[in-house]
LOZAMI-497730 format. One line per field, with one value per residue (C-alpha): y, z, x; residue in three letters. Coordinates in steps of 0.25 Angstrom, whole numbers, padded with zeros to 4 digits. Layout:
BEGIN
v <- [Y; ...];
w <- [Z; ...];
u <- [X; ...];
rest <- [Ala; ...];
***
This chain:
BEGIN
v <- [-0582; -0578; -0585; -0598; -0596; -0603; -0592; -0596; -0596; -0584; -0577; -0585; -0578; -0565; -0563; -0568; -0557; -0545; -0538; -0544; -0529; -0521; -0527; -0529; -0515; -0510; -0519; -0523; -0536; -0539; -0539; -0554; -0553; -0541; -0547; -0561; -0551; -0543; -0557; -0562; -0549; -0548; -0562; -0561; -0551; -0557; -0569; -0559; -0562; -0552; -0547; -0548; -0532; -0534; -0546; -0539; -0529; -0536; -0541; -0530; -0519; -0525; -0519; -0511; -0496; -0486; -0488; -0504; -0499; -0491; -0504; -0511; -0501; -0500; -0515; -0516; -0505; -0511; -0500; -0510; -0524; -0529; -0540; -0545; -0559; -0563; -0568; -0565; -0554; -0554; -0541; -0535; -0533; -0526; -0511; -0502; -0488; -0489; -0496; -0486; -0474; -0481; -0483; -0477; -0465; -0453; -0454; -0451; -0450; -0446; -0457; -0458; -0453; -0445; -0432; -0436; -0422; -0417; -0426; -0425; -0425; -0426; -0422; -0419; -0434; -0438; -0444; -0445; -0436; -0429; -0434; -0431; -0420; -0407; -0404; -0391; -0378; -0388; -0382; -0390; -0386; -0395; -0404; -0416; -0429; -0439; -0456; -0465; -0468; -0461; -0472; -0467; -0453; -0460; -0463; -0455; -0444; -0434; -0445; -0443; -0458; -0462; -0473; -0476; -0489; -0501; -0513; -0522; -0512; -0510; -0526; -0528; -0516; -0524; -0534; -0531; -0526; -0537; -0544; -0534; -0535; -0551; -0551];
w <- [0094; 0108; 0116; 0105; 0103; 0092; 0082; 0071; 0057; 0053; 0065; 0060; 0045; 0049; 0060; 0048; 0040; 0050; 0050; 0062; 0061; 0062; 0075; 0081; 0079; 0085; 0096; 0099; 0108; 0109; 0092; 0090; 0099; 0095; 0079; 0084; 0090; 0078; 0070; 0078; 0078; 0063; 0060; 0071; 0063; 0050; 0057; 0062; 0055; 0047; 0047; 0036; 0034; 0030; 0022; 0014; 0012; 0008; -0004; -0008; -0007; -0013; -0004; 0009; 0007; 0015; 0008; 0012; 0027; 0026; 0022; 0032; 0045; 0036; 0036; 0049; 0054; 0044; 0034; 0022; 0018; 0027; 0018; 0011; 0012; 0012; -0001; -0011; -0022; -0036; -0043; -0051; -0035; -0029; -0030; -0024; -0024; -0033; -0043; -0041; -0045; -0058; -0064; -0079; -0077; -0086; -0101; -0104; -0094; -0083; -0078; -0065; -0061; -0069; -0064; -0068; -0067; -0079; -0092; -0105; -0115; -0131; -0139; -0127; -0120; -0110; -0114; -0101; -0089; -0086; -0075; -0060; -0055; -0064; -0072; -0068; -0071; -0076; -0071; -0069; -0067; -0059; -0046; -0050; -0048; -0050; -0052; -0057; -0069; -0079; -0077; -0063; -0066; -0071; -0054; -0048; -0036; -0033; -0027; -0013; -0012; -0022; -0020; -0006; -0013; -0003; -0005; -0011; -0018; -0025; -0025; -0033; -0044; -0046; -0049; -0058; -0065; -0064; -0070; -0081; -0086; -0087; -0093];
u <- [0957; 0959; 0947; 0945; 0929; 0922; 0918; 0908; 0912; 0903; 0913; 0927; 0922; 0921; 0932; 0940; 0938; 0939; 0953; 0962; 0972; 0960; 0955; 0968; 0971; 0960; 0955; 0971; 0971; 0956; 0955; 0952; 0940; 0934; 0936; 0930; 0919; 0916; 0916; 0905; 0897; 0898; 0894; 0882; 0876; 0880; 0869; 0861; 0847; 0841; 0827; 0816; 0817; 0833; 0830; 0820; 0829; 0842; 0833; 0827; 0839; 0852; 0863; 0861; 0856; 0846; 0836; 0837; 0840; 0827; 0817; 0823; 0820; 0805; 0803; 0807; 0797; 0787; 0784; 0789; 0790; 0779; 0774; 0786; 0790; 0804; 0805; 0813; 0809; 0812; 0821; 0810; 0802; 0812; 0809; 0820; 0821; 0833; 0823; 0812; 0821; 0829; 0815; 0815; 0808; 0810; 0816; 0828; 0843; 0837; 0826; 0822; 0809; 0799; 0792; 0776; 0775; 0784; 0779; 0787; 0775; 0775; 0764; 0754; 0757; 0767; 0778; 0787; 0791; 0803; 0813; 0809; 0817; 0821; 0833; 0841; 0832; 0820; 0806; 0795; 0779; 0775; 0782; 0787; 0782; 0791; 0789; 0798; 0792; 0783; 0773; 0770; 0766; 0753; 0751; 0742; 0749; 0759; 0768; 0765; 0764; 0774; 0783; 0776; 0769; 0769; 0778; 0767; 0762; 0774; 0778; 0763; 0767; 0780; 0775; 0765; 0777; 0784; 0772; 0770; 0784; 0786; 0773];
rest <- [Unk; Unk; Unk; Unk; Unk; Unk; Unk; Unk; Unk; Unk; Unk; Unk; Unk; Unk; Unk; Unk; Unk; Unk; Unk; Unk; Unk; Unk; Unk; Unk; Unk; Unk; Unk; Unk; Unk; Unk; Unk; Unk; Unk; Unk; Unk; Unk; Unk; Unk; Unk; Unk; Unk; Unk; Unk; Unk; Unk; Unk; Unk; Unk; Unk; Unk; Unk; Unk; Unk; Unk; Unk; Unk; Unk; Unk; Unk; Unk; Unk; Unk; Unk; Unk; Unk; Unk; Unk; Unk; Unk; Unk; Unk; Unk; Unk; Unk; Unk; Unk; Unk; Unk; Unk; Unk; Unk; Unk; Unk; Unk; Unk; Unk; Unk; Unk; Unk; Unk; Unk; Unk; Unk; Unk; Unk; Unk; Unk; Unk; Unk; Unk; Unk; Unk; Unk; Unk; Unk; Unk; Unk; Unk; Unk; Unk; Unk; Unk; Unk; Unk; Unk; Unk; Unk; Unk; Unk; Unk; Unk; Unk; Unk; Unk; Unk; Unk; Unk; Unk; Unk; Unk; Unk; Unk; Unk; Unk; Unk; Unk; Unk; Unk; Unk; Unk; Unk; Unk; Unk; Unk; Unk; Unk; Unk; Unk; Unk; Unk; Unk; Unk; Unk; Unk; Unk; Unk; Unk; Unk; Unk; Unk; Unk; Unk; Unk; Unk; Unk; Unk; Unk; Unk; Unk; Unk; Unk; Unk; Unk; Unk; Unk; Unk; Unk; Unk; Unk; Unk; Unk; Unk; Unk];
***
């Protein structure tokens, strides 16, 4: 090393593992200083502290995505996650979208959501709804109104505020499934 500085281990570590030909080939005889520069600025924010938004987050979304990105910038403005402690929460409490939309809905291949508006009916009662969303050439009278599970069609409106429950709304109906099911 050219001017003999103590470099932290964290530095050491990650200087290790950045390509010496790349950086010579493009920074020419100044390479080990901007590599030993790089090092520190990657392990810097590595160290950097992370908020409570972004910890929230890493434990509710498994991997990075958009939608993570988007309740991070919320948390941080104060629309969600306002009375959540930082604690730890259990599988069967994490609701993600990805959850919301796989939940059974109608029979048969197709699943996903139901259209409340289209019941299939035998012998004068309902017996399920058809899927949300028409097949090629398919007619329906009325507009659709979908939910994801035929259950909820029994909720009373035209969907306006659907899915706009609040986070302990939602924590409380979970629960009380989670009640219901180990019972």
């Amino acid at each position: 090393m050219q001017n003999e500085r103590k470099l932290s281990k964290a530095v050491e570590k990650i200087a290790k593992r950045l390509p010496d030909a790349k950086f010579k080939k493009r920074y020419g005889k100044d390479w080990m200083s901007v590599k030993i520069a790089t090092a520190e600025k990657l392990a810097e924010m590595s160290e950097e502290k992370r908020d409570r938004c972004l910890r929230i987050a890493d434990r509710k979304f498994d991997k990075p995505s958009a939608y993570k990105s988007g309740a991070v910038v919320r948390c941080r403005k104060g629309k969600i996650w306002k009375g959540i402690k930082e604690e730890n929460l259990t599988e069967k409490e994490k609701e993600t979208l990805r959850t919301w939309f796989k939940r059974k809905g109608a029979p048969g291949k197709t699943g996903g959501w139901v259209d409340c508006n289209s019941p299939i009916r035998k012998d004068g009662k309902i017996v399920g709804y058809k899927p949300c969303g028409r097949q090629k050439g398919e007619k329906r009278a009325k507009y659709p109104s979908c939910r994801p599970t035929p259950s909820r069609c029994k909720d009373p409106g035209k969907g306006k505020s659907w899915g706009k429950t609040s986070e302990s709304e939602l924590r409380q109906y979970i629960r009380e499934i989670i009640r219901n099911t180990l019972l």
